[in-house]
C-alpha positions in Angstrom: -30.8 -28.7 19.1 -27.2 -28.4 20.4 -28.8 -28.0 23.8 -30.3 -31.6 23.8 -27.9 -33.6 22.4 -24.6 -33.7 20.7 -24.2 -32.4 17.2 -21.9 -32.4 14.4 -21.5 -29.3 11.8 -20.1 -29.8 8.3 -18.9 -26.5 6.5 -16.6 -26.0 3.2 -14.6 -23.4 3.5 -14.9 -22.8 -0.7 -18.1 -23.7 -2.1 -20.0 -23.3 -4.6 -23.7 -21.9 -4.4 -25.6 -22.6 -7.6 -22.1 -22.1 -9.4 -21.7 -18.8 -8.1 -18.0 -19.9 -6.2 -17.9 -18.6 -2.5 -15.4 -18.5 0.7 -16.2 -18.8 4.2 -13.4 -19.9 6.3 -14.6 -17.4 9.1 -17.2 -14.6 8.7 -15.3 -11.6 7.6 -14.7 -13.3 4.3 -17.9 -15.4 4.2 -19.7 -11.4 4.4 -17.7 -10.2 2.0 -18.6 -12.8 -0.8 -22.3 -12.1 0.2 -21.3 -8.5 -0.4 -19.4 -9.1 -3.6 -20.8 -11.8 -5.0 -24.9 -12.0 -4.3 -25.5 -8.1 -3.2 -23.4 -5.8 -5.0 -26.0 -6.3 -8.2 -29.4 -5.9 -6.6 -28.8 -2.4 -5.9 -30.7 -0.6 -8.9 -33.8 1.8 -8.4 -35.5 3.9 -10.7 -34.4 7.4 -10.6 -37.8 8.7 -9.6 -37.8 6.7 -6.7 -34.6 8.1 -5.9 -36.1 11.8 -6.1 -38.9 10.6 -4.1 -37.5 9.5 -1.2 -34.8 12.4 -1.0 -38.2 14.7 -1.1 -39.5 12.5 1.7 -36.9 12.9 4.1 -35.9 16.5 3.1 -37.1 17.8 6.7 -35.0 15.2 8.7 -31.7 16.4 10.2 -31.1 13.2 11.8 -30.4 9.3 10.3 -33.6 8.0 12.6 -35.7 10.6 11.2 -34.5 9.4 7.7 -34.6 5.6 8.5 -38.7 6.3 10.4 -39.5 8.0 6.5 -38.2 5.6 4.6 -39.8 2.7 6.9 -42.9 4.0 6.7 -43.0 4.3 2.7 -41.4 0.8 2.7 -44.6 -0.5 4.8 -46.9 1.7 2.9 -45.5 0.4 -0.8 -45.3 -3.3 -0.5 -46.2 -6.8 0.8 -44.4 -10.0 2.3 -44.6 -13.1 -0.5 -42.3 -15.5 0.2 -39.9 -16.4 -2.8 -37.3 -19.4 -2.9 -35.5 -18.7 -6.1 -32.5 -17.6 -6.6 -28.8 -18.7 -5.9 -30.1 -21.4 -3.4 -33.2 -18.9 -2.4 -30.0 -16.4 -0.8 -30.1 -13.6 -3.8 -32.5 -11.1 -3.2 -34.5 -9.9 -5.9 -33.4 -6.5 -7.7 -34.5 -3.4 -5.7 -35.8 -1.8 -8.7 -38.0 -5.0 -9.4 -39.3 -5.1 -5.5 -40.4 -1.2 -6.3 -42.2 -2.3 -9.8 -43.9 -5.1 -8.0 -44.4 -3.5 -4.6 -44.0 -7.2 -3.2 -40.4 -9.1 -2.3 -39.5 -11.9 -0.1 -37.7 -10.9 3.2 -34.3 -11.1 1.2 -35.6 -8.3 -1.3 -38.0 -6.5 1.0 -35.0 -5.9 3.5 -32.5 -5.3 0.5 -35.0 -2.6 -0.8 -34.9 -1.5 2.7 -31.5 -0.4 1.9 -30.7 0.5 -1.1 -33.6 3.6 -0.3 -31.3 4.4 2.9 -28.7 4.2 1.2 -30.2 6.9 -1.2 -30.7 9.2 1.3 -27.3 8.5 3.0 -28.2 6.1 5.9 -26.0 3.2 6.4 -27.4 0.0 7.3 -26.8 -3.8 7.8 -27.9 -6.9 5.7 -28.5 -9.2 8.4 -29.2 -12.5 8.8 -31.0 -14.4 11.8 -32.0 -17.3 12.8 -35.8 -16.6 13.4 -37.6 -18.5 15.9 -39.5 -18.1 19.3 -36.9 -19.9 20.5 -33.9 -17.9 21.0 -31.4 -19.7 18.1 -28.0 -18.1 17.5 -25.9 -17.8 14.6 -23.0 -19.9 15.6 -20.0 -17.2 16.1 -17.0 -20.0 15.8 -17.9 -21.8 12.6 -18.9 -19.7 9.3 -20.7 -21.6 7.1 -24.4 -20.8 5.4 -26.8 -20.7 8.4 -29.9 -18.6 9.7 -33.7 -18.5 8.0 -34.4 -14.6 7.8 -32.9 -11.4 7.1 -33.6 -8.6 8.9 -32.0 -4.8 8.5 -29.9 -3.3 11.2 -28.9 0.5 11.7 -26.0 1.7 13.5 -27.0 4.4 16.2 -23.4 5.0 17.7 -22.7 2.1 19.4 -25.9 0.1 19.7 -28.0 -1.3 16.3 -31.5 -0.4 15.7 -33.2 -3.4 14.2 -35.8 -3.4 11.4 -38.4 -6.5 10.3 -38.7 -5.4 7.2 -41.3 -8.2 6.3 -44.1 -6.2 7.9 -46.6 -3.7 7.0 -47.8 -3.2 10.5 -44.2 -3.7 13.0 -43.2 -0.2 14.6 -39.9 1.4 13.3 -37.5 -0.7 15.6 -38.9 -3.4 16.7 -38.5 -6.9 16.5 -40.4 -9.0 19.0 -40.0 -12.6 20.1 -39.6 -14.1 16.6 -35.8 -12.2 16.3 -34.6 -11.0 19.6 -31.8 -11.7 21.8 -29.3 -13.5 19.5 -26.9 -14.1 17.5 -26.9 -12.8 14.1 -25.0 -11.6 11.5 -24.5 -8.2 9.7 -23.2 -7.5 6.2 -20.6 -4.3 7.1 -18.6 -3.1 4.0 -15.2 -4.8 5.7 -17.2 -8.4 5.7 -19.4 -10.3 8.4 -19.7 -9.6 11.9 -21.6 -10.8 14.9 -23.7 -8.4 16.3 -26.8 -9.3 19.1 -30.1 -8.6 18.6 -32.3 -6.1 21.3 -32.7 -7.7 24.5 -36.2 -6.9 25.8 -35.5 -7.0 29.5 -38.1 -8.3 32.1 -38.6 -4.9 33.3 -40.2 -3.9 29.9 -41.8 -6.4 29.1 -45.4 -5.7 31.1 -49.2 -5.9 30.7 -51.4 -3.5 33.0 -54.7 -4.6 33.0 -57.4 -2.5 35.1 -61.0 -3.5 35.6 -64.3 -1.9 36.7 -67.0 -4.6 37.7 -70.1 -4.1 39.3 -72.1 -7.2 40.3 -76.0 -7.1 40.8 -78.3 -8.8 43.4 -78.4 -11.7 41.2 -74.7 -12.1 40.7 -74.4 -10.6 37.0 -71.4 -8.7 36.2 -71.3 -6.0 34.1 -67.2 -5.0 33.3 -64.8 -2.2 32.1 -61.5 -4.0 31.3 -58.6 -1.5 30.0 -55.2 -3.4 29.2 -52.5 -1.8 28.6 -48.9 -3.9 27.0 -45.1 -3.3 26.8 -42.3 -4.7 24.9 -42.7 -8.7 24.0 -46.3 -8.2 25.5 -47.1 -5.9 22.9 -46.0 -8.5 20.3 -49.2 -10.1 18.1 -51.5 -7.5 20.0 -50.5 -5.0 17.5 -52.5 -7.3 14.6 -55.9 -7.4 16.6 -57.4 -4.2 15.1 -56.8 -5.5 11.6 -58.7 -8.8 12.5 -62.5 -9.0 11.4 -65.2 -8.9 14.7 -65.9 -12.4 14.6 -62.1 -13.3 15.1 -62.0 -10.6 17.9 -64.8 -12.1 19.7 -63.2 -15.6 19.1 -60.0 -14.8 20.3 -61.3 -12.8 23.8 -63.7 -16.5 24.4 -60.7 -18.7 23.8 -58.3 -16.0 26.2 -60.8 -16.6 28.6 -62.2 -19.7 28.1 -63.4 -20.4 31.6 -65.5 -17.5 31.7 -69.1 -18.9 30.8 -71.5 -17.1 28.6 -69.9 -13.7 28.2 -70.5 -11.4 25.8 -68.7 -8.0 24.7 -70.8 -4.7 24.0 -67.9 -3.0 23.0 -64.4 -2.6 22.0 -61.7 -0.3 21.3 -57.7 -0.6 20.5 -55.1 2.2 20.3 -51.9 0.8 18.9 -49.2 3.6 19.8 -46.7 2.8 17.0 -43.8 5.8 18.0 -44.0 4.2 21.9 -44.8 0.5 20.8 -47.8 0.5 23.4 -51.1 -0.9 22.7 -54.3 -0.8 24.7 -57.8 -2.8 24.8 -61.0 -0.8 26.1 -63.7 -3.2 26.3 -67.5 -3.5 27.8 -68.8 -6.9 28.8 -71.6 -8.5 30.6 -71.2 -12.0 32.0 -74.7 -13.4 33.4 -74.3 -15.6 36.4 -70.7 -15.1 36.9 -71.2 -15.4 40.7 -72.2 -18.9 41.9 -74.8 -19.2 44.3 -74.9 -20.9 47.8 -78.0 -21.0 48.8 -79.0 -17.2 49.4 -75.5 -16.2 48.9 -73.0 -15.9 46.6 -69.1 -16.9 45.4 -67.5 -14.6 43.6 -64.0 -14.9 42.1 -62.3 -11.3 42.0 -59.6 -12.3 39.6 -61.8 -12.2 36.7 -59.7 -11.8 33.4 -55.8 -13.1 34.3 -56.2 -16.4 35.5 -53.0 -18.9 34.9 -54.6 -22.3 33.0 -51.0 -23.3 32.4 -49.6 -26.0 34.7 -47.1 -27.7 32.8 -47.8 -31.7 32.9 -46.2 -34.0 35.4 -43.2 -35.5 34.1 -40.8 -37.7 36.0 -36.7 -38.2 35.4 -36.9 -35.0 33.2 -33.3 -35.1 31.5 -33.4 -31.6 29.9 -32.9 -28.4 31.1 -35.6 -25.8 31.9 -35.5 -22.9 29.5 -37.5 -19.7 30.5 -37.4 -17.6 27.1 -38.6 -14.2 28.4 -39.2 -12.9 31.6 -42.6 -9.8 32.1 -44.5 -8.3 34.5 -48.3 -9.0 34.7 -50.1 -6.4 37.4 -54.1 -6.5 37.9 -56.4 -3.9 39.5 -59.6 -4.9 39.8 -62.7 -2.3 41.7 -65.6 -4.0 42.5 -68.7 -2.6 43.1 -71.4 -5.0 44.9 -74.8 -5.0 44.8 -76.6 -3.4 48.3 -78.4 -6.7 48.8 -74.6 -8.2 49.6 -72.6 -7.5 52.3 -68.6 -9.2 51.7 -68.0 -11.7 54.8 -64.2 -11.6 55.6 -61.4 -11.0 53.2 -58.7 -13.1 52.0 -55.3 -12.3 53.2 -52.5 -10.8 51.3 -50.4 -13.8 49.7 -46.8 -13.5 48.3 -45.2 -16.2 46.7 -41.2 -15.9 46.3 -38.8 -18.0 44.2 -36.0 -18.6 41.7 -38.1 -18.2 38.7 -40.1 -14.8 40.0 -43.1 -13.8 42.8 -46.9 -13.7 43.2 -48.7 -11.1 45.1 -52.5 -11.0 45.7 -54.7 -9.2 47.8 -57.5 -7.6 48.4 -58.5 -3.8 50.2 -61.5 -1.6 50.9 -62.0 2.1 49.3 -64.9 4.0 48.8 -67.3 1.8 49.7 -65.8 -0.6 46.9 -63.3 -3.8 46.9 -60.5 -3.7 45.3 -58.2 -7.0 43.9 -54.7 -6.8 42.7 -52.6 -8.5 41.7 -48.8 -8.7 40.7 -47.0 -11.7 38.7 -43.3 -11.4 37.8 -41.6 -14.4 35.6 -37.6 -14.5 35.4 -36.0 -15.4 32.5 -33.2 -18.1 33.1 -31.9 -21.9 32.5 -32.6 -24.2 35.3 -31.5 -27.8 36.0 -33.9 -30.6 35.5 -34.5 -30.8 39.2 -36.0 -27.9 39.2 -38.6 -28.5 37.0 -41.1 -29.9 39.6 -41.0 -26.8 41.6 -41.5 -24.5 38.9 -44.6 -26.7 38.0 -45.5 -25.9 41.5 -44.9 -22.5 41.3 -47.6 -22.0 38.4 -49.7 -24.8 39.8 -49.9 -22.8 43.0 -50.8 -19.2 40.8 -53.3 -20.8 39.2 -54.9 -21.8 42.5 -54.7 -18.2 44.2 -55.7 -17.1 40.9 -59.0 -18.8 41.7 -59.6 -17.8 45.4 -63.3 -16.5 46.4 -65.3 -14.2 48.6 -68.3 -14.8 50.0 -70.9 -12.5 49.2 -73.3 -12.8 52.1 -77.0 -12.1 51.3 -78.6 -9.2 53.7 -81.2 -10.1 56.2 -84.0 -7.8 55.6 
């Protein structure tokens, strides 16, 4: 908000919250009345419990073999409801209640979180974030009640390993879009600190998709598409195997929407929680994908990655230009063309270069077979409003290459 116009921040320095008194005047002591006054009682868990997750973790020699254990029953035991009650909806619930219940809000789910490390003698961070897809920090000069989530952070010498303890289905240690790269801040035993979030760099942040088409005399394709994704591009993918096949099959038509008629014969997903990878294996026919002229055909190579955002036209733009996150998109498409077709001429390789990332397409021969790819590389950064226009006209110009056909030329018998 701060980044659009001015703003003015109000904070008491002593409060009260609910009637439970508190101090602020910077965070050190604003963490330790969290500590002291809404933690410190919310600790309790059943002795059983206690023997149970010592018993878990018995094997592990290390803190992140602990902290994977003790994740793992924490997703396994309980369920995200949210729950504004409370001093002011900031108290967690008591631990031992969260393990009764096996459900908890993300105050108690991460404070359950832990008191089990604690238990098993892993320290850890109650932390709290501002959570948003837009990057929003916790403001590191002014102390006063802020954020919207809590997350858990464990110390691993000198970097945090950061937990979403909300989900049954996140991998042990990450966070995604909704939490990363910020400001936030941890509970330590000496008070608050500020402490940043994982940055997932552009670099990690990839999708590998790899097609096998083959298009008959009568310009039907039938298609192997594999996809493969990488740090933020994993993010949401994770969720599709839990979705039912209808919503499946509606979210592939509304990904590619300007495919006509397509159906899929089959898919698969391996979600690779240790290395956060996830894959999609699927078998589609799309009738007519080629358009005829006359005898021949056009035939757009770039089947399943085509940009259909441009953002709209806007003139005088005032703000700045915010790219979130930077990735990495690469295609690899082999075609294989029906003997009735011969290709006439191929397009030459195109590169696009600028501030805010390149564009490379092209096309080859091997083995009797075509082969597309494609590379795509976003930046993350902040640009001036006058820049705006020519990033418009960076993806305006994408989604034009994106588009470019060969002409399959019918054989004279």
């Amino acid at each position: 908000m701060s980044k659009i116009f001015p703003v003015v921040y109000v904070a008491l320095n002593n409060f009260k919250l609910k009637g439970t008194a508190g101090s602020g005047k910077d965070w050190q002591q604003f963490g330790s009345w969290m500590n002291k006054s809404l933690l410190s009682d919310v600790s309790d868990l059943p002795e059983g419990t206690v023997a149970r997750v010592k018993s878990l973790v018995a094997n592990e020699t290390t803190n992140e073999g602990k902290a994977r254990k003790i994740y793992q029953f924490v997703q396994d035991k309980v369920r995200y409801v949210s729950i504004s009650i409370g001093i002011g909806g900031w108290k967690p619930m008591l631990a031992s209640e969260v393990d009764k219940l096996s459900y908890g809000d993300c105050k108690a789910l991460t404070n359950y979180t832990k008191v089990l490390l604690d238990a098993v003698g892993v320290p850890s961070y109650y932390t709290i974030v501002y959570g948003d897809e837009t990057e929003w920090d916790i403001m590191e000069d002014f102390s006063s009640i802020q954020g919207n989530h809590i997350i858990l952070g464990i110390p691993n010498n000198d970097e945090i390993t950061w937990l979403e303890c909300t989900s049954q289905d996140t991998p042990y240690g990450y966070i995604g879009n909704f939490t990363d790269d910020r400001d936030v801040l941890i509970l330590t035993p000496e008070g608050g600190k500020i402490a940043h979030t994982k940055i997932y760099e552009t670099e990690e942040n990839t999708r590998e998709n790899i097609s096998k088409v083959k298009v008959d005399a009568a310009g039907n394709v039938v298609a192997n598409f594999k996809s493969v994704s990488k740090g933020l591009q994993y993010d949401g993918k994770y969720l599709l195997p839990k979705q039912k096949q209808e919503d499946i099959d509606q979210y592939y038509k509304k990904k590619w929407s300007y495919i006509n008629g397509f159906s899929i014969a089959d898919v698969q997903f391996t979600n690779d929680r240790e290395t956060v990878v996830f894959e999609e294996e699927l078998a589609l026919n799309i009738p007519n994908y080629a358009n005829p002229v006359g005898n021949d055909y056009l035939f757009c190579a770039n089947i399943f990655n085509q940009n259909q955002h441009i953002p709209p036209r806007i003139e005088n733009r005032k703000q700045r230009l915010y790219i979130d996150n930077g990735y990495i998109h690469t295609d690899s498409v082999e075609i294989e063309i029906s003997e009735n077709f011969e290709v006439e001429g191929l397009p030459e390789e195109t590169v696009l270069e600028t501030k805010f990332g390149t564009y490379q397409m092209g096309f080859s021969n091997a083995d009797d077979k075509l082969i597309y790819t494609r590379r795509i590389l976003i930046k993350k950064g902040e640009y001036p409003p006058s820049e705006y226009e020519n990033y418009r006209d960076f993806l305006r110009n994408i989604a034009r290459l994106d588009k470019t056909k060969i002409l399959l030329k019918q054989n004279v018998q």
